[in-house]
C-alpha positions in Angstrom: -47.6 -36.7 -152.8 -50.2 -35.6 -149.5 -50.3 -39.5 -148.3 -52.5 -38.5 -145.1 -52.6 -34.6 -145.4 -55.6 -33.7 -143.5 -55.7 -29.8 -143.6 -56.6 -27.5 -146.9 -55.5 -25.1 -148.3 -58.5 -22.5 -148.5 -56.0 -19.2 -148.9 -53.0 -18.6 -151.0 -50.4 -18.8 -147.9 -50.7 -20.4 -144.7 -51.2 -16.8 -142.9 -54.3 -16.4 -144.6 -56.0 -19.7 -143.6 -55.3 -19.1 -140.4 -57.0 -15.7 -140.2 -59.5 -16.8 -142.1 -60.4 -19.9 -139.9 -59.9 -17.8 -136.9 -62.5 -15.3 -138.4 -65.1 -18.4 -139.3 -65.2 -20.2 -136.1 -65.7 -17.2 -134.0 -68.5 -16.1 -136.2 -70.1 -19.4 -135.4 -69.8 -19.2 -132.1 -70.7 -15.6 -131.3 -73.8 -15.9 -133.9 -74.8 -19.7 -133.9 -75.0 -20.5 -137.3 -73.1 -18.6 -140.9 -73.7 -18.9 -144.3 -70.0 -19.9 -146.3 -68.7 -22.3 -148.8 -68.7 -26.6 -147.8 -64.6 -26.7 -147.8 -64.4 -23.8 -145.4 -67.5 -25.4 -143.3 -65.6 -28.9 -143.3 -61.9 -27.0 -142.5 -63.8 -25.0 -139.5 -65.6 -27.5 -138.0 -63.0 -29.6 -136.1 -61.4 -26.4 -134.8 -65.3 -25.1 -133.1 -65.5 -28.9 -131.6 -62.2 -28.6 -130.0 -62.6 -25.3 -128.9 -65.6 -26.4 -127.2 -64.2 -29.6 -125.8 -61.4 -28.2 -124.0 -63.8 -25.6 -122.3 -66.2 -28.2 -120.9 -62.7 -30.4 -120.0 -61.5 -28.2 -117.5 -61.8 -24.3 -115.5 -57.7 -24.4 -115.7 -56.1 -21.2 -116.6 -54.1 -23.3 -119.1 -57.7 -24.4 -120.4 -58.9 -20.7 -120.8 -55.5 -20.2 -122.0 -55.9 -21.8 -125.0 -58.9 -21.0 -125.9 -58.0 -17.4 -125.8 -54.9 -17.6 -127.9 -57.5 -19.5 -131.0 -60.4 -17.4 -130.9 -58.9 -14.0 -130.4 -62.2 -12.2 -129.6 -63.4 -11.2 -126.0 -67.2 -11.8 -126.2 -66.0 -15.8 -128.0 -64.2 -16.9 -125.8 -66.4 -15.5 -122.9 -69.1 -17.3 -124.6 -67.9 -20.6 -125.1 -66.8 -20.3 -121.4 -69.9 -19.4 -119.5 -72.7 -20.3 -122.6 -72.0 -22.8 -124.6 -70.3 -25.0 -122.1 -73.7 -25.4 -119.9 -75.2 -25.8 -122.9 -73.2 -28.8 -124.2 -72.3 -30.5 -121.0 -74.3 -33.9 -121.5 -73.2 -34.0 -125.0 -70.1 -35.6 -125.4 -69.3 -34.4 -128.9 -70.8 -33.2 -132.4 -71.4 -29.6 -131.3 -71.6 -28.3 -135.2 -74.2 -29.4 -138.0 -73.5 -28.8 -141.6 -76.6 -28.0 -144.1 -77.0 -27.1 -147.7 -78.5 -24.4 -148.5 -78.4 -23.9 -152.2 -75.8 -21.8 -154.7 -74.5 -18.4 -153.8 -76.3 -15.6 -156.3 -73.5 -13.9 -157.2 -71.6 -17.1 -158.9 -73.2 -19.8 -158.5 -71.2 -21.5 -155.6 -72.5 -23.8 -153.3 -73.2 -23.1 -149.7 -73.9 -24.5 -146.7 -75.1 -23.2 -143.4 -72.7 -24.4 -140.1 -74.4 -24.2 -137.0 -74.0 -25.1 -133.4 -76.4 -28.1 -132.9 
């Protein structure tokens, strides 16, 4: 039974997700908005919000810290430090938006657009 499981399971090992959520949220962030799938959007969206939290929190070097070891891309985590975090500082939180967008050509799957509000 998964009584109050909150994650999913979007790859066939726990490696994989990881990477693959990794990937996701610092292509939001460096880009503003991507086209994927709602269950990746949903799984993806928690993990931008944070990121963005603990940047405007504090400018500790266990702050920047963090954010580094999650988004493991230079120009992400430069940007959430220096852009986004002027950019957000009255809001307190609901940094992402999801949208539908329609079905993918290829086979037919829904998608949705995340993007930094």
């Amino acid at each position: 039974m998964r009584h109050k499981v909150k994650k999913v399971k979007l790859g066939s090992d726990k490696d994989h997700t990881t990477s693959l959520l990794r990937n996701l949220a610092m292509s939001v962030i460096i880009y503003e908005k991507v086209k994927t799938t709602p269950k990746r959007a949903k799984a993806v969206q928690p993990i931008i919000d944070r990121m963005i939290s603990i940047a405007k929190k504090s400018d500790t070097l266990h702050a920047i810290r963090e954010i580094e070891k999650n988004l493991q891309h230079e120009n992400s985590s430069k940007k959430i430090l220096e852009v986004l975090k002027e950019k957000y500082k009255d809001r307190d939180s609901g940094f992402t938006r999801i949208t539908k967008v329609g079905l993918r050509k290829g086979d037919g799957a829904p998608m949705v657009q995340i993007e930094l509000v």
